[in-house]
N, C-alpha and C positions, 0 to 999 in steps of 0.2 A: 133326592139326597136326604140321608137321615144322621142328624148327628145326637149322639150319645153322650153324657155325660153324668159321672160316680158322686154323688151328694157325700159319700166321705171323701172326695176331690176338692169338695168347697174351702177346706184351711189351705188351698195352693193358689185360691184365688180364682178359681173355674166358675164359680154362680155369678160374677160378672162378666167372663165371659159369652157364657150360656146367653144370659139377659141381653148384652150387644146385639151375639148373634139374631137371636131370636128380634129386634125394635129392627136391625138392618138387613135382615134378610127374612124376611115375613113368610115367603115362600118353602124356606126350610123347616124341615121336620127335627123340632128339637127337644131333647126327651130327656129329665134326669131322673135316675134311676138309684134305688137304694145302695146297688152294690154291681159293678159289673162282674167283680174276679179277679181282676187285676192288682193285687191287693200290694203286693211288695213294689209297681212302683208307684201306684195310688200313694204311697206314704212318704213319697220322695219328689216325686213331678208333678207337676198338671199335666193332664192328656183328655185326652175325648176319641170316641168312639166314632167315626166317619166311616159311614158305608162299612161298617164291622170294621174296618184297616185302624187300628192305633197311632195316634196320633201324640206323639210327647215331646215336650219344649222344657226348656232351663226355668221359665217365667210365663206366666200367665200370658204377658201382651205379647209372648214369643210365639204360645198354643195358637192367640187370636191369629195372629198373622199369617200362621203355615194354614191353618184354617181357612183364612181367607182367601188364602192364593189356591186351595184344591176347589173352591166355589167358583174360583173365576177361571177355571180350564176348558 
Protein backbone atom coordinates (compact mmCIF):
# COMPACT_ATOMS: atom_id res chain seq x y z
CA UNK A 1 0.00 0.00 0.00
CA UNK A 2 1.28 3.48 -0.97
CA UNK A 3 0.10 6.52 0.69
CA UNK A 4 0.54 9.98 -0.81
CA UNK A 5 0.45 13.11 0.57
CA UNK A 6 0.48 17.15 -1.01
CA UNK A 7 3.25 19.21 1.12
CA UNK A 8 0.78 22.41 0.25
CA UNK A 9 -1.65 19.96 2.34
CA UNK A 10 0.55 20.53 5.51
CA UNK A 11 -1.44 24.01 6.66
CA UNK A 12 -4.47 21.33 7.11
CA UNK A 13 -2.39 19.51 9.42
CA UNK A 14 -1.40 16.33 7.02
CA UNK A 15 2.86 16.45 7.95
CA UNK A 16 1.65 15.05 11.31
CA UNK A 17 -0.25 12.82 9.97
CA UNK A 18 2.11 11.51 7.34
CA UNK A 19 4.79 11.44 10.33
CA UNK A 20 2.23 9.04 12.59
CA UNK A 21 1.64 7.08 9.85
CA UNK A 22 4.94 6.58 8.80
CA UNK A 23 6.51 5.82 13.28
CA UNK A 24 3.07 3.19 13.29
CA UNK A 25 3.02 1.63 10.24
CA UNK A 26 6.68 1.27 9.16
CA UNK A 27 5.72 -1.16 6.56
CA UNK A 28 3.79 1.48 4.44
CA UNK A 29 5.02 3.24 1.74
CA UNK A 30 4.70 7.04 2.53
CA UNK A 31 5.52 9.64 0.21
CA UNK A 32 4.94 13.56 0.28
CA UNK A 33 4.96 15.10 -2.83
CA UNK A 34 5.20 18.76 -3.90
CA UNK A 35 2.03 19.01 -5.50
CA UNK A 36 -0.55 16.21 -6.37
CA UNK A 37 -3.40 18.30 -8.44
CA UNK A 38 -5.71 18.36 -6.40
CA UNK A 39 -5.60 21.71 -5.88
CA UNK A 40 -9.06 23.24 -5.03
CA UNK A 41 -9.64 20.85 -2.35
CA UNK A 42 -5.90 20.69 -1.26
CA UNK A 43 -6.97 24.46 -0.03
CA UNK A 44 -9.98 23.35 1.93
CA UNK A 45 -9.45 19.66 3.52
CA UNK A 46 -6.73 17.26 4.44
CA UNK A 47 -6.73 14.33 2.22
CA UNK A 48 -4.04 11.87 1.07
CA UNK A 49 -3.62 9.82 -1.65
CA UNK A 50 -4.06 5.91 -0.91
CA UNK A 51 -3.44 3.40 -3.46
CA UNK A 52 -4.30 6.57 -6.06
CA UNK A 53 -8.28 6.42 -4.24
CA UNK A 54 -8.54 10.07 -2.46
CA UNK A 55 -9.00 10.09 0.69
CA UNK A 56 -10.77 13.53 2.41
CA UNK A 57 -11.85 14.23 6.10
CA UNK A 58 -13.26 17.49 7.94
CA UNK A 59 -9.88 17.34 10.23
CA UNK A 60 -6.67 16.00 10.09
CA UNK A 61 -7.32 13.24 13.05
CA UNK A 62 -10.66 12.52 10.92
CA UNK A 63 -7.87 11.75 7.50
CA UNK A 64 -5.76 9.64 10.31
CA UNK A 65 -8.62 7.66 11.24
CA UNK A 66 -10.33 6.78 7.76
CA UNK A 67 -6.69 5.95 6.97
CA UNK A 68 -6.28 3.85 9.36
CA UNK A 69 -9.35 1.80 9.16
CA UNK A 70 -8.37 1.08 4.84
CA UNK A 71 -4.82 -0.30 6.60
CA UNK A 72 -6.71 -2.45 8.67
CA UNK A 73 -8.93 -4.27 5.94
Amino acid sequence: MEIKFCENNFSQGTEAVAKKIRKEFSSIDVEVEACLGYCSDCAVKPYALVDDEMVIAETADNLYEKIVEMLNE
